[in-house]
N, C-alpha and C positions, 0 to 999 in steps of 0.2 A: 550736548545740552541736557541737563537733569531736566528735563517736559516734567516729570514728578512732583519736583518740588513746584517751579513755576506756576503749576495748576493749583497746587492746593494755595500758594500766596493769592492766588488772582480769584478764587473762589473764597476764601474767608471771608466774613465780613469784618468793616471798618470803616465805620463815615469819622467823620472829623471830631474830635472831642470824644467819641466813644471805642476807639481800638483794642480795648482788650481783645477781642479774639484774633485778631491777627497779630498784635503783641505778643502773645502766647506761641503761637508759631515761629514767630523772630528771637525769641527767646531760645525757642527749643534749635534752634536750625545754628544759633550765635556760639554757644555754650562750649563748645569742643575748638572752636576757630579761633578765642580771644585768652586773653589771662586773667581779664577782669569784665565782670557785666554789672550793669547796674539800670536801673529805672530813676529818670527824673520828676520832678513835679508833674511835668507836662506829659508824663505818659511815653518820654521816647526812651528808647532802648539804647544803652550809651556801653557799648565794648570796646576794651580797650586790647592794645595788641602791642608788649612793650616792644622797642626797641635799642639801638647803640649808640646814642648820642648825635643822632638824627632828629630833623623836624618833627614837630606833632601836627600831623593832617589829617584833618576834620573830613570823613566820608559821609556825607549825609543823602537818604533814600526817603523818601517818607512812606507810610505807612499807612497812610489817609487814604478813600475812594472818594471820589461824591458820591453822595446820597440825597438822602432826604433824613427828617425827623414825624414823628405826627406833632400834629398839631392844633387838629380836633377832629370831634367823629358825633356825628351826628345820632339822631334820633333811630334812623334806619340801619343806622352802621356802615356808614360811607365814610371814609377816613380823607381826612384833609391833610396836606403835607408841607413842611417848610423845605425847602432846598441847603441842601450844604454843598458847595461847588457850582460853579459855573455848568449850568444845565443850557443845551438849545433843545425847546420843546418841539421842536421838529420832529426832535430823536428820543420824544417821552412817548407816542402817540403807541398803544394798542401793545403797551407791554408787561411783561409780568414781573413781580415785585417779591421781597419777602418782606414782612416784616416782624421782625426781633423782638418778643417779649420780654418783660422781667423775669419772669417763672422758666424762659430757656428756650418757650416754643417758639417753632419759626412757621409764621403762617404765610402761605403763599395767597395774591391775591391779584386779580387784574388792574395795573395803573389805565385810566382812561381820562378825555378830556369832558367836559359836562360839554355836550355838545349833539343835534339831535341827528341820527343816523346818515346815512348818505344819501337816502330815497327820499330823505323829505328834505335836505337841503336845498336852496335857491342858488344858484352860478355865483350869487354875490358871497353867499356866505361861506360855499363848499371852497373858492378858495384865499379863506382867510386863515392864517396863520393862530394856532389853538398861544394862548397863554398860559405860564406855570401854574399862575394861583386858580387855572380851573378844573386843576386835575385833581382826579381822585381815585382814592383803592376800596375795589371792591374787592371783600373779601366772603362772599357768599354768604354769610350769615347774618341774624338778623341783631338788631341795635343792644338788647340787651347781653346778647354772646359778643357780642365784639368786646363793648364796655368792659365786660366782664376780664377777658382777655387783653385786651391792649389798652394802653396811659399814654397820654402825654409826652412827647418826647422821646418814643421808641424809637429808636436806627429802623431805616426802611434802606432797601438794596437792589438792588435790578436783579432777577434769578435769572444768571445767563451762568453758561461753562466754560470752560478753559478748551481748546484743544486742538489738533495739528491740522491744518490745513494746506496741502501743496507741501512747500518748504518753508512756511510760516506758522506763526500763532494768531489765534484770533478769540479774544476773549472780551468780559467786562475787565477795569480797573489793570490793564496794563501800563496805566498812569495810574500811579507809578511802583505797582509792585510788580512790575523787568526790572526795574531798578534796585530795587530791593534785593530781586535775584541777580542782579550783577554784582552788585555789594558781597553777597556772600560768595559765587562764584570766584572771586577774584579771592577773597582771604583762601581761599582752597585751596587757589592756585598760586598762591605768592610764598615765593623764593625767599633767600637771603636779601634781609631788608636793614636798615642804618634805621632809618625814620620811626617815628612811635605812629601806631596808625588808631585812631580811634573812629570807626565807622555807630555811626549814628542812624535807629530808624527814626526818623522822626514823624510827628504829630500834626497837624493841622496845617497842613501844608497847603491847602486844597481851599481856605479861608483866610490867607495871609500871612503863611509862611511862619507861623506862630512859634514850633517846635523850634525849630532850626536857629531863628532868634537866641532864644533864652539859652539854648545848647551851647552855642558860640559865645554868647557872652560869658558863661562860666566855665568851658573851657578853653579858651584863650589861647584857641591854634595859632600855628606860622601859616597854615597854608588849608586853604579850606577847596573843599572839593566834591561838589552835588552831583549826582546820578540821578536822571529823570531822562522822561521821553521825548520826544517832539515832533511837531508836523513832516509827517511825509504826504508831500498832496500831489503822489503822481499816480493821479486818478484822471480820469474823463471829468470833465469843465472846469478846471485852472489851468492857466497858462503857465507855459516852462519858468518863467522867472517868478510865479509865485508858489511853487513847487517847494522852498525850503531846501528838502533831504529828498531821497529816492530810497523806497525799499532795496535792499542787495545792494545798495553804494557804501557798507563799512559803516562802523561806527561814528559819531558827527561828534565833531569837533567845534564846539561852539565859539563862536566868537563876539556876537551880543545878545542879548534879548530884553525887554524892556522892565526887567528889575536891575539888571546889569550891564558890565561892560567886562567883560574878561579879563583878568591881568594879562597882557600882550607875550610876556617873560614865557606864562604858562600855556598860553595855546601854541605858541613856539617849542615847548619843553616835547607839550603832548605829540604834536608833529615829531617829532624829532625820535621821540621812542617808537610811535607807530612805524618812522620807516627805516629804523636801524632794527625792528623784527618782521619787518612782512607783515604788518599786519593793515588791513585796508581801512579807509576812512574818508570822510566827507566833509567838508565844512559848513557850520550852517551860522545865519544870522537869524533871527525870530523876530521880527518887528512886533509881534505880541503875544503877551503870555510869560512868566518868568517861573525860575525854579530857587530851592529854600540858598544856594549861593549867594543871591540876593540880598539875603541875610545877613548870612555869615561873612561878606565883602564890607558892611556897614556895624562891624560890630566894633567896641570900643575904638583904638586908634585904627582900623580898619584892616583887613586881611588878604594877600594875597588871593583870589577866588577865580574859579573855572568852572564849569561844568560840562560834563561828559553826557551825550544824550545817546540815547536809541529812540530811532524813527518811527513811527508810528503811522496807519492810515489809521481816518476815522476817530481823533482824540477825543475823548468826551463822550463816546456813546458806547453803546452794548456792544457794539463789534471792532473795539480794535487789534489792530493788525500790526506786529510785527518779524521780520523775518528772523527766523533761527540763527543765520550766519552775520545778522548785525550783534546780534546779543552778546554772541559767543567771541565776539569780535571785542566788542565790549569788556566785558570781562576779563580779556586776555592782554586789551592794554593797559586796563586799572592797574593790573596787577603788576606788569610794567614797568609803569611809572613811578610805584612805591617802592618796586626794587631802587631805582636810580633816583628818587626823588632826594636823597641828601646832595648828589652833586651839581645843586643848580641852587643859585639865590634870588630872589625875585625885587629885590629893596633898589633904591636908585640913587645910593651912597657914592658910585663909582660917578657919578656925573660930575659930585663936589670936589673927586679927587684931581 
């Protein structure tokens, strides 16, 4: 596994609607892997990788983290924040922030909840669950130097790192830049292909699958094919059946999740390649939470759609978790599948014959 690149995808920043800097990254990392790169309205990064009269399959990663926006900043210089992505304040409580100027600076600053210390709480209050809209960054300085410095609608980011722990990674925003890195991973590694592959980073995934939308609708695949993470909760207090995935159980093989239903043809196909190369995998269904697939399954007359995940502990917070040998795993079936992906059809014309 390139841990190199990985790190620096999952340390860039990029909330939802504002990606330039990790687009710049995707760009830079795209450029040698495709024959054609291009940027769309939306901000996604659209590489194309011709083929030989093979399908055109839609690889879509997004590029989004949650974050937050400002929102407003008071008198003293306490900064208010809007959320982009599904946040649990649970996992906002006592942490540190950047947040992303116009002028380029990045100021780091304490996220906390307006809430009065632990010594003077009452039993009733110490355990009440904190809300999002009462948090705030303190960024040490006083009203007129914040002002001065930050506007309106800056990208705010969690300041966490990337890096190896055990036999895993443990980072912010491995939802969904592993995915991302599996994306490129795989064009690295992909052989002699039939099929035209146009891998996609897309944008605002993290607020409704936004990119991934408009992407598919103008490019107008046979077979469309999301890279994203998912629950691994084989952790202490969930029980086994709501466990999803297992870290070290292989790559997951999705089968629903609640923006979709998997084309049946394709999570068949994906079996079928992982165990004609050795390569290990999991099954998972996600009763919630969806990826940009989603999408691209509902676009014009609709599209074949699959999605390939990597498991994840802890989604949605500063610390997720995944293992090195799922990723890699990952990776090595994308790549795969688009070797063989012309010899399979996914249509149900054979029924009428």
């Amino acid at each position: 596994m390139d841990f190199g690149l990985l790190k620096t995808l999952c340390e860039t920043p990029g909330v939802p609607g504002l990606e330039e800097p990790i687009r710049k990254v995707v760009i830079n990392e795209l450029k040698g892997l495709v024959d054609d790169l291009k940027v769309d309205v939306m901000g996604s990064v659209i590489g194309t990788k011709r083929g030989s009269g093979g399908p055109r399959v839609m690889l879509a990663a997004h590029i989004d983290e949650i974050g937050f926006v400002v929102k407003h900043i008071d008198d003293k210089g306490f900064v208010r924040l809007q959320p982009m992505g599904g946040w649990d304040p649970r996992n906002m409580v006592a942490q540190r922030v950047y947040i992303h100027t116009r002028s380029g600076e990045r100021l780091m600053g304490a996220l906390m909840p307006a809430s009065k210390p632990i010594h003077m709480l009452t039993p009733e209050e110490a355990g009440k669950a904190p809300k999002i809209e009462e948090f705030f960054v303190d960024l040490g300085l006083g009203g007129d130097e914040v002002k001065a410095k930050v506007e309106i609608g800056d990208p705010v980011t969690m300041a966490r790192t990337a890096e190896q722990v055990g036999h895993n990674v443990l980072s912010k925003t491995l939802d969904a830049r592993v995915a991302v890195y599996v994306m490129i991973a795989a064009l690295r590694q992909l052989g002699e292909h039939r099929c035209e592959v146009v891998a996609v980073a897309t944008t605002q995934e993290e607020v409704g699958l936004r990119g991934a939308t408009t992407a598919a609708f103008a490019l107008q695949p046979d077979i469309g094919i999301a890279i994203d993470s998912t629950l691994a909760n084989d952790f202490p207090g969930i029980e086994e059946h709501m466990q999803i995935t297992k870290l070290g159980g292989g790559a997951a093989i999705k089968i629903m999740d609640s923006s979709l239903l998997c084309h049946p043809k394709l999570v068949q196909h994906f079996r079928d390649v992982a165990d004609a190369n050795g390569i290990k995998y999991q099954m998972e269904i996600l009763p919630r939470g969806g990826t940009d697939a989603g999408a691209i399954q509902r676009s014009r007359g609709g599209v074949p759609s699959f999605t390939l995940s990597v498991p994840c502990r802890y989604v949605h917070t500063v610390n997720e978790m995944a293992a090195e040998a799922d990723i890699d795993a990952c990776a090595a079936l994308l790549a795969r599948y688009l070797e063989d992906a012309h010899n399979r059809s996914y249509g149900y014309d054979d029924i009428l014959a």
